[in-house]
C-alpha angles and dihedrals in degrees: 000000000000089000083050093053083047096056092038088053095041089053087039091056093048096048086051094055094047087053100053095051092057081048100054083044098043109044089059099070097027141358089212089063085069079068087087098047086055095083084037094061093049078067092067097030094051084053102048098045085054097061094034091062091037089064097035099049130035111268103246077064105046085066101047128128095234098057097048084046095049092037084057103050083047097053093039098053107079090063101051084050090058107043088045079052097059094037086053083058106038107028130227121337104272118252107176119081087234089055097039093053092051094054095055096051093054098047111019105077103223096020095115082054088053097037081062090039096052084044098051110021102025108194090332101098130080099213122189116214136201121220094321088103091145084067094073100089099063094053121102097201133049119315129194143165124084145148100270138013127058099319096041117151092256086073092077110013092102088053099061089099093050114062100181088056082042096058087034090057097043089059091044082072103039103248128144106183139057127209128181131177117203094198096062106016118121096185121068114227116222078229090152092048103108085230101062089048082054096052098030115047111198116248102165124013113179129152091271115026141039128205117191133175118224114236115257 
């Protein structure tokens, strides 16, 4: 049993190192990307309440039905709680088309741009986003822009004040369509430059975000 625990703590030791360097990484470029630690860091934990109750209660009771039972509902609570809270605030998940469009407008930045896009493209545009990333799941045609990866942000923040390399580098990519959100955008668009009105034609201009198509 005691070689056992030591196994189980060697291995623990080692799963939580591993887990805090793709935290420190990780963290870094996104908080969502902890999402998959999440499941790293249970390793560690499971290990070290074992032996925590091993020492604290009598064997035959650190095994017992009623403590893994009662461990389970504890550590599972907070998320119930949280997900009855949300439910409490936002009601029940929409099922109609007309619901479930609402609630995204009013809480997926971009998604009045992609609603237009889906209606009048269908999945025949490439769009590049900026920092709407999350968006990406409710367009039909082609989405870029991110964080990290090929088409990460970097690639054209030092050409926000050239709108010719920007449109050069756009296409480059592939990519038709523009699409800034000014609630979330870092990077300032020359979007009053007569260049840029040249290169990037206005399709949608709302308080908070800007669709433009690139010239052919």
């Amino acid at each position: 049993m005691r070689e056992a625990g030591g196994i189980a703590l060697r291995w623990g030791r080692v799963a939580f190192l591993v887990t805090l360097v793709y935290a420190i990484v990780m963290t870094g470029t996104d908080d969502r990307y902890l999402f998959a630690g999440a499941a790293m860091f249970a390793i560690p934990a499971a290990v070290s309440f074992a032996l925590l109750v091993s020492r604290l209660l009598p064997r035959e009771k650190a095994i017992s039905g009623a403590m893994v039972v009662l461990t389970g509902l504890l550590f599972a609570s907070p998320g119930v709680g949280y997900a009855a809270l949300k439910v409490w605030q936002r009601g029940l998940v929409p099922v109609r088309t007309a619901d479930r469009q609402k609630y995204l407008l009013e809480r997926i930045p971009g998604d009045d741009v992609l609603v237009l896009l889906n209606s009048t493209c269908g999945s025949h545009y490439t769009v590049y986003a900026l920092f709407v990333e999350q968006s990406a799941f409710y367009a039909d045609g082609r989405f870029l822009g991110d964080a990290t990866g090929p088409y990460r942000y970097d690639t054209i923040r030092r050409l926000d004040d050239d709108p010719e390399a920007l449109y050069t580098r756009l296409r480059k990519f592939g990519a038709d369509h523009l699409l800034i959100n000014e609630r979330f955008a870092r990077i300032a668009m020359p979007v009053s430059n007569p260049l840029f009105r040249a290169r990037f034609r206005p399709m949608l201009i709302s308080p908070s975000t800007e669709l433009y198509e690139l010239a052919p």
